[in-house]
N, C-alpha and C positions, 0 to 999 in steps of 0.2 A: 939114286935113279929117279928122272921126272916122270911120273906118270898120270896119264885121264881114262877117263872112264871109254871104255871102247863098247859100246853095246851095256851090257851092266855087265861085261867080265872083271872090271879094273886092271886090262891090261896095261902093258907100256905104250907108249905114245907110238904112235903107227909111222913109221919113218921106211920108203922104197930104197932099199939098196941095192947098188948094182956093182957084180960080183966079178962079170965077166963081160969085156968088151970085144970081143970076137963074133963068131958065128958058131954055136946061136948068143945072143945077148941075150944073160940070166941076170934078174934081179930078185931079193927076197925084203919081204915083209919083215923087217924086225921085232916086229911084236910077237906074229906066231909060225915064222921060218917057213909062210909059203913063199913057194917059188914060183917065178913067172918067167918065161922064153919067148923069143923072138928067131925067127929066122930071115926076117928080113932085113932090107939093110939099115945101117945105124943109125940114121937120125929118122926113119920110120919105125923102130923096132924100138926105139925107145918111148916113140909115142903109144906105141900098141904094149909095152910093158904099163906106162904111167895108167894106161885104161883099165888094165886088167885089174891094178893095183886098188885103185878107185872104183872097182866095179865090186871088190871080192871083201868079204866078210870075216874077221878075224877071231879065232876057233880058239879055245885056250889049250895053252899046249898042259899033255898029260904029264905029269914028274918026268920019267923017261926021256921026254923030249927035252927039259929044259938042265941048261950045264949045272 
């Protein structure tokens, strides 16, 4: 697995994936499985996930959280 320093967690490389393309469009944070929605429409809603994604801070996940 490639990973960078995220913050000084040493998380994994921070990559938006998007999960569901309906209503709402859900994408997550690969690194620490936030989530982000949308209810607007798709090619808006995917702008307003990219900001979210870009706005939000990646948290390390606790054991539990990770497989």
């Amino acid at each position: 697995m490639v990973t960078e320093t995220v913050g000084n967690l040493g998380m994994a490389k921070r990559n938006l994936r998007i999960v569901t393309e309906g209503s709402p469009l859900i994408g997550i944070c690969e690194a620490c499985n936030t989530q982000f929605r949308s209810y607007s429409p798709v090619k808006e809603a995917r702008q307003t996930i990219q900001s979210q994604f870009d706005a939000h801070e990646c948290k390390r996940l606790d054991d539990s959280q990770t497989g």
